[in-house]
N, CA, C and O of each residue as an XYZ file, in Angstrom:
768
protein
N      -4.123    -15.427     11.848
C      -3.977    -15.008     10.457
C      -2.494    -14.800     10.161
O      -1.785    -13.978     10.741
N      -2.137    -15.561      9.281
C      -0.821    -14.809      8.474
C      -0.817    -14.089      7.220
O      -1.802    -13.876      6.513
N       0.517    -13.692      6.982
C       0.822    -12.861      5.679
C      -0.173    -13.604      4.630
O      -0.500    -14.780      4.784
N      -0.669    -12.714      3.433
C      -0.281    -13.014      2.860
C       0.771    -13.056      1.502
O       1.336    -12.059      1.051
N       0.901    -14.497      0.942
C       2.200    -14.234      0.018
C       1.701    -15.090     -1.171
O       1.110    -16.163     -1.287
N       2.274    -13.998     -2.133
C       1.903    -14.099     -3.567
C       2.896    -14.534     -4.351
O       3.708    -13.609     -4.401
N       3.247    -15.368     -4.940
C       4.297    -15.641     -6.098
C       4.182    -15.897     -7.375
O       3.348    -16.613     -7.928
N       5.203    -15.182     -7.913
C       5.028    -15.546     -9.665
C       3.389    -15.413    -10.322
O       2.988    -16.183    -11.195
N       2.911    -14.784     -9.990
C       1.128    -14.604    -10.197
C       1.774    -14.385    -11.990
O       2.750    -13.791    -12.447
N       0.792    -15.103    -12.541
C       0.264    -14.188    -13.932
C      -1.000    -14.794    -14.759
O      -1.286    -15.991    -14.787
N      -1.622    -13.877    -15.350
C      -2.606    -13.654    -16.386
C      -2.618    -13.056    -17.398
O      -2.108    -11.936    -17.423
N      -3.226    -13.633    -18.597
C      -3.651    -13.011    -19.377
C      -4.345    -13.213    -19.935
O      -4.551    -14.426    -19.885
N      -5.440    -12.390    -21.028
C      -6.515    -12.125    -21.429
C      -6.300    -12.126    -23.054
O      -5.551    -11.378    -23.683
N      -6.936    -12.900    -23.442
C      -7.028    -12.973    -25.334
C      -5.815    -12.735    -25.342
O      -5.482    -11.705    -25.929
N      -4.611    -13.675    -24.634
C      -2.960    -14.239    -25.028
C      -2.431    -12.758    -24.752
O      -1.262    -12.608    -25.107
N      -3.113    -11.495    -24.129
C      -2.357    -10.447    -23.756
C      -2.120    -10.837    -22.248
O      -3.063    -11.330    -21.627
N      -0.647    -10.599    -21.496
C      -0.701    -10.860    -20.778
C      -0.815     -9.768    -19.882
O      -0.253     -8.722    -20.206
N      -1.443     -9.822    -18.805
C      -1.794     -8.347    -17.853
C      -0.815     -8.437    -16.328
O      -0.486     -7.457    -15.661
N      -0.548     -9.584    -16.082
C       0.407     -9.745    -15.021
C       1.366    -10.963    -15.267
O       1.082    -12.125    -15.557
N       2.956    -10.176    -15.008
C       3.514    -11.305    -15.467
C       4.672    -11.470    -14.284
O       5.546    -10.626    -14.084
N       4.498    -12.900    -13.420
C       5.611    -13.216    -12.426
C       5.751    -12.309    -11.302
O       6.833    -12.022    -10.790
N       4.306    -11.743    -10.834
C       4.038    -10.950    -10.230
C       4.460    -11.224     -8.705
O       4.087    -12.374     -8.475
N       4.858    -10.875     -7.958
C       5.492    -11.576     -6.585
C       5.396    -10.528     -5.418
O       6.022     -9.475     -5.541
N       4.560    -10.789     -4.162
C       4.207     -9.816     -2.820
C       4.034    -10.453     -1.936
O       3.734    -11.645     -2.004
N       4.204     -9.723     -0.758
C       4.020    -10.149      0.258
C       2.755     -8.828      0.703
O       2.917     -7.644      0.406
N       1.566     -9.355      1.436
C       1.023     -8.550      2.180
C       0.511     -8.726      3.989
O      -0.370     -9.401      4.523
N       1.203     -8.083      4.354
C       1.737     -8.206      6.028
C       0.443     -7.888      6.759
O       0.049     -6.721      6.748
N      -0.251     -8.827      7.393
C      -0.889     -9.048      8.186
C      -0.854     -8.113      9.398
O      -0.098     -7.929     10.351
N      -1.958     -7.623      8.963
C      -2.579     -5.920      9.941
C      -2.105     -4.552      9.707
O      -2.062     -3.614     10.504
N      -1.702     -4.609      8.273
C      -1.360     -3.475      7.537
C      -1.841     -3.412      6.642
O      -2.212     -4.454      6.100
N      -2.107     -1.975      5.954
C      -2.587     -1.303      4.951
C      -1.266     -1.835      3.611
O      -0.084     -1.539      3.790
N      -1.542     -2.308      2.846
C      -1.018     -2.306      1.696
C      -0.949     -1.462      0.833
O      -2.168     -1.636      0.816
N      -0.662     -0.327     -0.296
C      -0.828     -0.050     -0.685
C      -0.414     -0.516     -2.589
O       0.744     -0.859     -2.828
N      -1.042     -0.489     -3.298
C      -0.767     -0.804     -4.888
C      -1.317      0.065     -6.085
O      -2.462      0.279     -6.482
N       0.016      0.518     -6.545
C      -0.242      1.590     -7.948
C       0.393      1.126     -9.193
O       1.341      0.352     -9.319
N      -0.334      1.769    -10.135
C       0.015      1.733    -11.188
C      -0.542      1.977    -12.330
O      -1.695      1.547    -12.299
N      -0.264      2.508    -13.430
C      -1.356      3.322    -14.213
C      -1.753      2.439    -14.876
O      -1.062      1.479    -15.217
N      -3.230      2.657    -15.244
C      -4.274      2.038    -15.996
C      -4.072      1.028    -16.789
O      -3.096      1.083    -17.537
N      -4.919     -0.102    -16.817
C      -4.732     -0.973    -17.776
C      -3.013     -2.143    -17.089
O      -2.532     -3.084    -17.721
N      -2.683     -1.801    -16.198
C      -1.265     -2.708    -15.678
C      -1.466     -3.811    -14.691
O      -0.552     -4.523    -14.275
N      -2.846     -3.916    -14.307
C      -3.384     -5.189    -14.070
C      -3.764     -5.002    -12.102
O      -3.812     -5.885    -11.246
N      -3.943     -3.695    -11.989
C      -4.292     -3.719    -10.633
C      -6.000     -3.882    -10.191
O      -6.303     -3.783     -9.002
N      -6.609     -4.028    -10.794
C      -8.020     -4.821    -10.760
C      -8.259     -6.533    -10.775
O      -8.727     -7.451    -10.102
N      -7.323     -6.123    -12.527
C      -7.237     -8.486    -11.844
C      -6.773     -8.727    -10.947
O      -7.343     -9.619    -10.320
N      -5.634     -8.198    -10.378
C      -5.201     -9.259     -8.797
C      -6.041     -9.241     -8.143
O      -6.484    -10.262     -7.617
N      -6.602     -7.885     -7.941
C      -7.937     -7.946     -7.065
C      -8.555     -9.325     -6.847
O      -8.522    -10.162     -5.944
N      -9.190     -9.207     -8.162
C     -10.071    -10.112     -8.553
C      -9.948    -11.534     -8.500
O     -10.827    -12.387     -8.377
N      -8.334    -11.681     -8.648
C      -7.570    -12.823     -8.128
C      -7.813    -13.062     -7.217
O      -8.614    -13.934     -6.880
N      -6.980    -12.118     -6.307
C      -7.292    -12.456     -4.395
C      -8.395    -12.993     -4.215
O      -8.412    -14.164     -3.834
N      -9.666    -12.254     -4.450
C     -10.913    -12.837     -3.902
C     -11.279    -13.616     -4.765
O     -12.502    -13.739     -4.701
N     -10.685    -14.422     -5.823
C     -11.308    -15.656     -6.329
C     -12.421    -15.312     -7.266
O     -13.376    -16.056     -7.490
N     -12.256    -14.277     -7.734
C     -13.437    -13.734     -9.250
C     -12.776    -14.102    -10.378
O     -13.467    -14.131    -11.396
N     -11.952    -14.309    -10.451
C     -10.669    -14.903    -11.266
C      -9.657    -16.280    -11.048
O      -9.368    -16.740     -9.943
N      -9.271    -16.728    -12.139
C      -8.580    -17.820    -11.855
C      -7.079    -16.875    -12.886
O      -7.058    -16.247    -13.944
N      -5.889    -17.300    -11.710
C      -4.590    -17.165    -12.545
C      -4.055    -18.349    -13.974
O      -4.301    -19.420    -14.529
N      -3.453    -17.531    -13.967
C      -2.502    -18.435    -15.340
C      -1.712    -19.574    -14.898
O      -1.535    -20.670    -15.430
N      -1.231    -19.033    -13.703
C      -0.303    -19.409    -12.960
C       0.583    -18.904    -11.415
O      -0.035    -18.004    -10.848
N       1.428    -19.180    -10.936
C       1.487    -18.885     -9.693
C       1.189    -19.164     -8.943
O       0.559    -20.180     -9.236
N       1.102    -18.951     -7.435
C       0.327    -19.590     -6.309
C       0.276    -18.146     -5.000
O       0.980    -17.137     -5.006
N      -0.752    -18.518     -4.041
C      -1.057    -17.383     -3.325
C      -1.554    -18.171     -1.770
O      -2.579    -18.830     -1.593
N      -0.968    -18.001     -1.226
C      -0.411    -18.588      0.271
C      -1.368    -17.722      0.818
O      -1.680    -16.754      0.125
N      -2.045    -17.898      2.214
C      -2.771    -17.470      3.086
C      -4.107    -16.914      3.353
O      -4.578    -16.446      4.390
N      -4.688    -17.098      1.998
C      -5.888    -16.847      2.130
C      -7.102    -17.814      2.775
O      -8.224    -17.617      3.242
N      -6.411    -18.735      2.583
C      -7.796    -20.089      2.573
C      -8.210    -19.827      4.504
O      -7.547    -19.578      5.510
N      -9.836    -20.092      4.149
C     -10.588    -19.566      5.435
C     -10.728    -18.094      6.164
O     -11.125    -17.838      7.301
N     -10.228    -17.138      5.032
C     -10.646    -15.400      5.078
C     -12.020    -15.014      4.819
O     -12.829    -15.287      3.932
N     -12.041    -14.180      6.031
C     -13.534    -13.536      5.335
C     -13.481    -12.243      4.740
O     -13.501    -11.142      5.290
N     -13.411    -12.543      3.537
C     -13.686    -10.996      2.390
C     -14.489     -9.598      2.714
O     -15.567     -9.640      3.307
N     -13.880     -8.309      2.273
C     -14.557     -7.336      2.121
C     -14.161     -6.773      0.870
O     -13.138     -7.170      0.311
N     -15.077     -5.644      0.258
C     -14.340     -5.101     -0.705
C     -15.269     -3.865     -1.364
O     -16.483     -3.723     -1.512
N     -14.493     -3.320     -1.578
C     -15.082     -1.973     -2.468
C     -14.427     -1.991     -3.640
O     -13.232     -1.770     -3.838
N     -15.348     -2.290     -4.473
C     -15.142     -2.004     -5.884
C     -15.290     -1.002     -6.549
O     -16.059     -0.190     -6.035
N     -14.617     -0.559     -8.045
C     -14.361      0.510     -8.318
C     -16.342      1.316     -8.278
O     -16.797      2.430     -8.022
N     -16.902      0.064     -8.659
C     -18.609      0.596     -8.860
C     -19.042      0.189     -7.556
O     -18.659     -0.799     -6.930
N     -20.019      1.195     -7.157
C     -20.749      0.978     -5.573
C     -21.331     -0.449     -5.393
O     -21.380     -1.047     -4.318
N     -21.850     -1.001     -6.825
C     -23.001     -2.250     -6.688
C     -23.309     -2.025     -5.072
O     -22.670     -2.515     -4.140
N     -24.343     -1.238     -5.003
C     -25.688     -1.216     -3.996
C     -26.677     -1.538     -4.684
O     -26.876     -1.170     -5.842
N     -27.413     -2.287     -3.998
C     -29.197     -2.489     -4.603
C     -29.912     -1.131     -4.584
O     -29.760     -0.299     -3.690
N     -30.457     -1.033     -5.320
C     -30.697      0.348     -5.864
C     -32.047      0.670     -4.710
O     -32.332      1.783     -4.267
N     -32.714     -0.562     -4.404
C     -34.098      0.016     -4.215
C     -34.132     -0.169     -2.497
O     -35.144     -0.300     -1.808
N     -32.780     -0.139     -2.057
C     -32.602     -0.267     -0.551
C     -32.253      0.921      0.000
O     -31.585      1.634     -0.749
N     -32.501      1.371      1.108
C     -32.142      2.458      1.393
C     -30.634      2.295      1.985
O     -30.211      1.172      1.714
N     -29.741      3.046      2.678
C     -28.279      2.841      2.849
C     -27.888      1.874      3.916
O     -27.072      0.956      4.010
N     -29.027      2.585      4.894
C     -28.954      0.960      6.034
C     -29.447     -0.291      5.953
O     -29.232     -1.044      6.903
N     -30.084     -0.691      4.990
C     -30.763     -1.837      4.156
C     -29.544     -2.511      3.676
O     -29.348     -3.712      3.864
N     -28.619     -1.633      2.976
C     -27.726     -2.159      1.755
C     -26.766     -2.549      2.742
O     -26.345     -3.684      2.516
N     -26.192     -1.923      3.919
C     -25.403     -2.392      5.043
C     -25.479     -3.752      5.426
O     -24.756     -4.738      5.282
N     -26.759     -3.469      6.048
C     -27.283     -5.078      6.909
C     -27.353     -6.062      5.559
O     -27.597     -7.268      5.519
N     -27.202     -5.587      5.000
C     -27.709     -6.950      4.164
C     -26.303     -7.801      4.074
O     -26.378     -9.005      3.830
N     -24.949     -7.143      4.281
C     -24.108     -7.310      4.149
C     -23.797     -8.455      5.551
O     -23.616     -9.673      5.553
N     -23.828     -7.615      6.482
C     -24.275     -8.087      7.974
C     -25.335     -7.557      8.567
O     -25.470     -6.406      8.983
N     -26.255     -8.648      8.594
C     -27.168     -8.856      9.422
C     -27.104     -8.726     10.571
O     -28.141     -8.325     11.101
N     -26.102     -8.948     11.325
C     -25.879     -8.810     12.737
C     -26.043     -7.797     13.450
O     -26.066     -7.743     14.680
N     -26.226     -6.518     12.292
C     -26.308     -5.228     12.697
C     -27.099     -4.394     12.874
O     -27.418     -3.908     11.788
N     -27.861     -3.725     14.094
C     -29.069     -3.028     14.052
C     -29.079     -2.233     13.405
O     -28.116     -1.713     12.842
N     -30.709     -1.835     13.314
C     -30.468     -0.632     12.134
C     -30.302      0.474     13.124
O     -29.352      1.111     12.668
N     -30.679      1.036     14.182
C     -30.030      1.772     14.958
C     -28.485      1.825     15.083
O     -28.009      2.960     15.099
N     -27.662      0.828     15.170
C     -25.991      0.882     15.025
C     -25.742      1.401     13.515
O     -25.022      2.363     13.248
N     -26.468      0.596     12.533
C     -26.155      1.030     10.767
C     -26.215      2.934     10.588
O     -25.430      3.643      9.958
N     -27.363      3.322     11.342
C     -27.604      4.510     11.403
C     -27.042      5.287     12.074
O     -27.297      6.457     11.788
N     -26.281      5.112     12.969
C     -24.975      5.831     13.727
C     -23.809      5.939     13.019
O     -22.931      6.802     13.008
N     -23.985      4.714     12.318
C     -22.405      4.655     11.539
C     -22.709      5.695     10.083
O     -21.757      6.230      9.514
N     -24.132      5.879      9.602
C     -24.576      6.548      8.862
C     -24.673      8.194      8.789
O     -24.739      9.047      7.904
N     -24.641      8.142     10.447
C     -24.991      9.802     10.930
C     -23.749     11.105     10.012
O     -23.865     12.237      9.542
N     -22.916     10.338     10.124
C     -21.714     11.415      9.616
C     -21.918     11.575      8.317
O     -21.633     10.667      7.536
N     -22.432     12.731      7.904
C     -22.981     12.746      6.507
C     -23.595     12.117      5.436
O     -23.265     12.239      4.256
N     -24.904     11.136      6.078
C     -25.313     10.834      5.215
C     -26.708     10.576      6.003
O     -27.551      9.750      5.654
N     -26.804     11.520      7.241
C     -28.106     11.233      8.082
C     -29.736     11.861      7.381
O     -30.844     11.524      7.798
N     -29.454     12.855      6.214
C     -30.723     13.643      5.521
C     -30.939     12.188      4.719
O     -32.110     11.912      4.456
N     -29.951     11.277      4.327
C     -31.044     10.188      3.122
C     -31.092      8.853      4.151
O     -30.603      7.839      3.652
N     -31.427      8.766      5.025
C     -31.410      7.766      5.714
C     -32.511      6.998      5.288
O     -32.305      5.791      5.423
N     -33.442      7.245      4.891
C     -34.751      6.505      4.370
C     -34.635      6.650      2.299
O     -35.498      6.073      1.638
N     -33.670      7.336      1.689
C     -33.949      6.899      0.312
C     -33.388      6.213     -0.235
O     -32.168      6.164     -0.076
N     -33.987      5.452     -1.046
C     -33.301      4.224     -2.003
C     -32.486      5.432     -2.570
O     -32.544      6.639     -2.803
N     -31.418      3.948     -2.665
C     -29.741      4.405     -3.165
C     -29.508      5.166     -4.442
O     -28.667      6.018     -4.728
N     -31.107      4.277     -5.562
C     -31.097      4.662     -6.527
C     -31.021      6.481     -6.806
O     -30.481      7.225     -7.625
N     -31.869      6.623     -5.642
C     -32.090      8.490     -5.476
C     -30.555      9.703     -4.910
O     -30.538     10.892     -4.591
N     -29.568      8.746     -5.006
C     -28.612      8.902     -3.795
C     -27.830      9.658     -4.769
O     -27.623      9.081     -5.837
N     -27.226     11.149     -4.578
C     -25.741     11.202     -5.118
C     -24.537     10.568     -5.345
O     -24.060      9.964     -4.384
N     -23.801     10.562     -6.616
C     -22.533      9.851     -6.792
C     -21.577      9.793     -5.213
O     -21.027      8.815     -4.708
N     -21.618     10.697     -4.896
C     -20.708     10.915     -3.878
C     -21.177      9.831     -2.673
O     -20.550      8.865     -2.236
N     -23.080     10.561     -2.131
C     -23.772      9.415     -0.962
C     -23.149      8.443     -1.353
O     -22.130      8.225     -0.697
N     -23.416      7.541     -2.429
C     -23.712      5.992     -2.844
C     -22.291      5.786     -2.422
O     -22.077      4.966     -1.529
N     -21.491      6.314     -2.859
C     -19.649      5.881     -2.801
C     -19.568      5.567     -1.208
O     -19.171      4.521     -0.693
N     -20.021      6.680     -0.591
C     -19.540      6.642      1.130
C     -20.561      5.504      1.444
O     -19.946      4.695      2.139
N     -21.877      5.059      1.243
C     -22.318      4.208      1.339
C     -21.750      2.591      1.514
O     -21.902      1.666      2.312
N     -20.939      2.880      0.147
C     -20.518      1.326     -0.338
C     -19.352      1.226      0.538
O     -19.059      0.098      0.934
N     -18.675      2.166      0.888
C     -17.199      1.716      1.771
C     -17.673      1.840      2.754
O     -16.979      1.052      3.397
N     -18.429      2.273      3.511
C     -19.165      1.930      4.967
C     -19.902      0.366      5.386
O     -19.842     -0.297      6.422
N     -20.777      0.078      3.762
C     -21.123     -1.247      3.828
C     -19.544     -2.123      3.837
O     -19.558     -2.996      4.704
N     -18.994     -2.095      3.514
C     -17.625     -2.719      3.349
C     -16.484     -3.075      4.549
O     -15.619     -3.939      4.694
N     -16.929     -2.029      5.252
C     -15.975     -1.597      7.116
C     -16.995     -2.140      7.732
O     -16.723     -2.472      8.885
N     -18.089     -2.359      7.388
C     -19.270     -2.834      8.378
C     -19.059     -4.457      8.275
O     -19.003     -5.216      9.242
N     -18.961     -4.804      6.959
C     -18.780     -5.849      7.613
C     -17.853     -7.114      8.101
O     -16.634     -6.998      8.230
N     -18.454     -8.145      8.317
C     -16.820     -9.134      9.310
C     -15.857     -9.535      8.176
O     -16.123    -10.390      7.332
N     -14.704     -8.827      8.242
C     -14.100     -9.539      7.292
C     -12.425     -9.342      8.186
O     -12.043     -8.539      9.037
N     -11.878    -10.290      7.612
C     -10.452    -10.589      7.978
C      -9.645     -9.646      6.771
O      -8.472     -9.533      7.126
N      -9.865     -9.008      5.598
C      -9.139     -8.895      4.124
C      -9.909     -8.150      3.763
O     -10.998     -8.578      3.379
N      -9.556     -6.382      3.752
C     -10.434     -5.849      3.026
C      -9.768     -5.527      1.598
O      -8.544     -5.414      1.529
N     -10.483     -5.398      0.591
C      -9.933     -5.023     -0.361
C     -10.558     -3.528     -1.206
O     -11.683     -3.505     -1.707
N      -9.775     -2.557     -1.235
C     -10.125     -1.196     -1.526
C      -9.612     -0.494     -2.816
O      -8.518      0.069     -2.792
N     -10.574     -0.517     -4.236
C     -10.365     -0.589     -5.154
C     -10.539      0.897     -5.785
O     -11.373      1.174     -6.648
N      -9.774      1.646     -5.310
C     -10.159      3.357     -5.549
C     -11.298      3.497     -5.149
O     -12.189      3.124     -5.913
N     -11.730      4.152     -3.657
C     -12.445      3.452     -3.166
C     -12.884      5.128     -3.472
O     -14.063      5.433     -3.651
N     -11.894      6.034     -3.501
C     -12.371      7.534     -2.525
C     -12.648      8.200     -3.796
O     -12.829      9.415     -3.719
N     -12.749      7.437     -5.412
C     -12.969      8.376     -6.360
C     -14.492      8.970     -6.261
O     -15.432      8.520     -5.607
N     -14.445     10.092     -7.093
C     -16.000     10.603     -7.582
C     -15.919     11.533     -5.836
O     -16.931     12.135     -5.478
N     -15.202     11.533     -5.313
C     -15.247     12.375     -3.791
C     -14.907     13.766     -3.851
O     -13.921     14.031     -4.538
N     -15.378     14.520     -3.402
C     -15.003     16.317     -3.565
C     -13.548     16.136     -2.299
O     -13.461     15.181     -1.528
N     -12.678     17.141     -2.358
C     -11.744     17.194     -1.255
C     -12.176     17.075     -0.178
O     -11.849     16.063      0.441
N     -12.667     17.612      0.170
C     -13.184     17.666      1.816
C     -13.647     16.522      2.386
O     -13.415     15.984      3.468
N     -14.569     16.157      1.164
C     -15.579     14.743      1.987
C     -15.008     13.614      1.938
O     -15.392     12.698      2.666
N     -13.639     13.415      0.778
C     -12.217     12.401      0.891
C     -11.410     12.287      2.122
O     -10.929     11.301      2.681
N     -11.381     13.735      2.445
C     -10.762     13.471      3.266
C     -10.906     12.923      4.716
O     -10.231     12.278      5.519
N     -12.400     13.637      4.623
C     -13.304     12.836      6.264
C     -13.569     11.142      5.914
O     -13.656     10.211      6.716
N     -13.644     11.128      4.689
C     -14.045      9.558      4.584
C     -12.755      9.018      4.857
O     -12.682      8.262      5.826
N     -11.785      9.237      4.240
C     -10.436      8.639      4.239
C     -10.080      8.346      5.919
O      -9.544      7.298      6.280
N     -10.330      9.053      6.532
C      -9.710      9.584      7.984
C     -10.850      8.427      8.847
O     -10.469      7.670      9.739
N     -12.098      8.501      8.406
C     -12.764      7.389      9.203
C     -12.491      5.801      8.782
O     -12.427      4.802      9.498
N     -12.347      5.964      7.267
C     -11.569      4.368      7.102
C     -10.845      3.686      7.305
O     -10.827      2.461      7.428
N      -9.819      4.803      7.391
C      -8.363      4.349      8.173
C      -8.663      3.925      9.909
O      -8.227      2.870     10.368
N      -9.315      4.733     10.598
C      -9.903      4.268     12.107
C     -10.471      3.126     11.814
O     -10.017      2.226     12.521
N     -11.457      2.696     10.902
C     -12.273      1.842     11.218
C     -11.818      0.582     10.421
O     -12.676     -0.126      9.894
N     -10.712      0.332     10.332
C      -9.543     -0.771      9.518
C      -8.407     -0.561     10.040
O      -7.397     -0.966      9.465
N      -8.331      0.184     11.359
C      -6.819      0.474     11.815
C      -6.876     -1.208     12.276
O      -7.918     -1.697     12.714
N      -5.465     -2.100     12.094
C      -4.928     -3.352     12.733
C      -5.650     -4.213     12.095
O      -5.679     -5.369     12.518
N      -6.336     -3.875     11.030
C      -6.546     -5.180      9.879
C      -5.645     -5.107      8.911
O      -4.727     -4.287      8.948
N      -5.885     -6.311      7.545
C      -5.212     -6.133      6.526
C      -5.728     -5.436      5.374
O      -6.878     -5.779      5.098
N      -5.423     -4.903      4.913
C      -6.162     -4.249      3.960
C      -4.844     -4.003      2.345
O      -3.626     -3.825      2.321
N      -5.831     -4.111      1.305
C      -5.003     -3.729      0.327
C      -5.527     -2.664     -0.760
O      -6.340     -2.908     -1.652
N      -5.034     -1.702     -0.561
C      -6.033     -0.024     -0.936
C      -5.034     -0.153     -2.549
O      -3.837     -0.030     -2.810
N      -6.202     -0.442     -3.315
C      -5.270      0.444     -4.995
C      -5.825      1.651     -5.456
O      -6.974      1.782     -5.878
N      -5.194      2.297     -5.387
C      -5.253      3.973     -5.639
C      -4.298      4.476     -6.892
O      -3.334      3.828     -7.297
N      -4.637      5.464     -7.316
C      -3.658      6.385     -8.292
C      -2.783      7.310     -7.773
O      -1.665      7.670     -8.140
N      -3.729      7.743     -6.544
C      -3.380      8.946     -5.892
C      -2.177      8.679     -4.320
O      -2.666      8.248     -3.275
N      -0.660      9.008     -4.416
C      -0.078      8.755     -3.570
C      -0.187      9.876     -2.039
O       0.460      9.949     -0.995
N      -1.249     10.547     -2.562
C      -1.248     11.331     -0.936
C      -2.966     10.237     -0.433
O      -3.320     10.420      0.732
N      -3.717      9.399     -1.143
C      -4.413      7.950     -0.084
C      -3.429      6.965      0.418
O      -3.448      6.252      1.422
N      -2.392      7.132     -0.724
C      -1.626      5.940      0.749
C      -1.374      6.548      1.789
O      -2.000      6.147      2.770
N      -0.363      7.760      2.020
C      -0.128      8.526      3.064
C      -1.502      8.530      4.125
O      -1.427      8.305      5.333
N      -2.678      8.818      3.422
C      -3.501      9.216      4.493
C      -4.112      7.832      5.020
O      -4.732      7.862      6.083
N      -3.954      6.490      4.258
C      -4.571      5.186      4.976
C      -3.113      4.937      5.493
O      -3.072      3.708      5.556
N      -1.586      5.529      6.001
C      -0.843      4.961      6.756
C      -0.638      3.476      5.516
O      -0.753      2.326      5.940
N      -0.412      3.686      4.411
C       0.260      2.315      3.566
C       1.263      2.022      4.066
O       2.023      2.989      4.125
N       1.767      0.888      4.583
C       3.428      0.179      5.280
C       3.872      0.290      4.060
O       4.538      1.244      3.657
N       3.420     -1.000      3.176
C       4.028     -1.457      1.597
C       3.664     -0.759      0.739
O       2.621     -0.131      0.921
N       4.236     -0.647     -0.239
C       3.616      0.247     -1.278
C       4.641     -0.786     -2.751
O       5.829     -1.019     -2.978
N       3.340     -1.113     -3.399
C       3.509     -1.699     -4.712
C       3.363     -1.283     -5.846
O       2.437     -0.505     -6.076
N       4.060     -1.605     -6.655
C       3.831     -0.925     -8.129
C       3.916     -1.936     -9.066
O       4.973     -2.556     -9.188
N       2.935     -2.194     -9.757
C       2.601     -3.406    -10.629
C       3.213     -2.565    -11.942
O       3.367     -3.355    -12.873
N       3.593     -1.252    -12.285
C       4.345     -0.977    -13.571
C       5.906     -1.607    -13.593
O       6.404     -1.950    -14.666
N       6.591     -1.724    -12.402
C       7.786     -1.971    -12.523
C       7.759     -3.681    -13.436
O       8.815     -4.243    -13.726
């Protein structure tokens, strides 16, 4: 795997443009980090990277033959799966005995209820667990730790970072004490 590298990226939407000549590098087996307040286009690149989007223009070096992960700002879990359901489904490869270990750390009382029944908070730790679970070369982490009380941010934060330590990852957050705690190398700002 190499870097990857982004140049001159831009888009825009009904002739507004949301990224303009946008240019990064993201270093292969590091945490990335990217801020910037609302509405400055740190969701479309996202969306870029993994190809949910087509640019305006630009070009983006190193992706071709990655296997994707990602947490989006919304959990999208199937509602009527229970948490280790919504895992495996992701990867299959995975027993539900292993799904349920990885589950044990606070979230072992709903192990059998659909998601639909699940607290804001469950469903969140859910979806970034389905996300670390599975094979991917590129995770992508889209405010991953919102809707989280302090405490349970911070245990989640602390196991994500272990369980993505020496991958690539690109975490967009608001909050500059998640980069600190995912160890961000780079740190980007799409306002400049």
């Amino acid at each position: 795997m190499e870097d990857i590298v982004i140049r001159n990226l831009c888009k825009s939407f009904a002739g507004k443009p949301v990224l303009r000549d946008f240019s990064a590098v993201l270093p292969v087996g590091q945490v990335t980090g990217l801020m910037a307040p609302s509405g400055a286009g740190k969701t479309t690149l996202l969306r870029i990277l993994m190809g949910l989007e087509r640019p305006d223009g630009g070009t983006i070096d190193g992706l071709a033959g990655l296997r994707l992960s990602a947490v989006f700002q919304e959990d999208r879990l199937c509602d009527n799966l229970d948490p280790s359901a919504n895992i495996r489904l992701i990867n299959p490869t995975l027993g539900r005995r292993e799904t349920e270990d990885a589950l044990a750390a606070g979230l072992a009382g709903c192990l059998r209820q659909p998601a639909r029944e699940l607290s804001g908070g469950m469903r969140r730790r859910v979806a970034i667990l389905r996300a670390l679970l599975a094979e991917y070369d590129l995770l992508f982490l889209d405010e991953p730790f919102k809707g989280l009380d302090r405490e349970t941010k911070e245990t989640v934060m602390a196991d994500t970072r272990r369980r993505c330590a020496g991958r690539t990852v690109l975490l967009v957050t608001h909050d500059v004490a998640e980069l600190d705690a995912m160890g961000a190398v780079v740190r980007l700002d799409l306002s400049t």
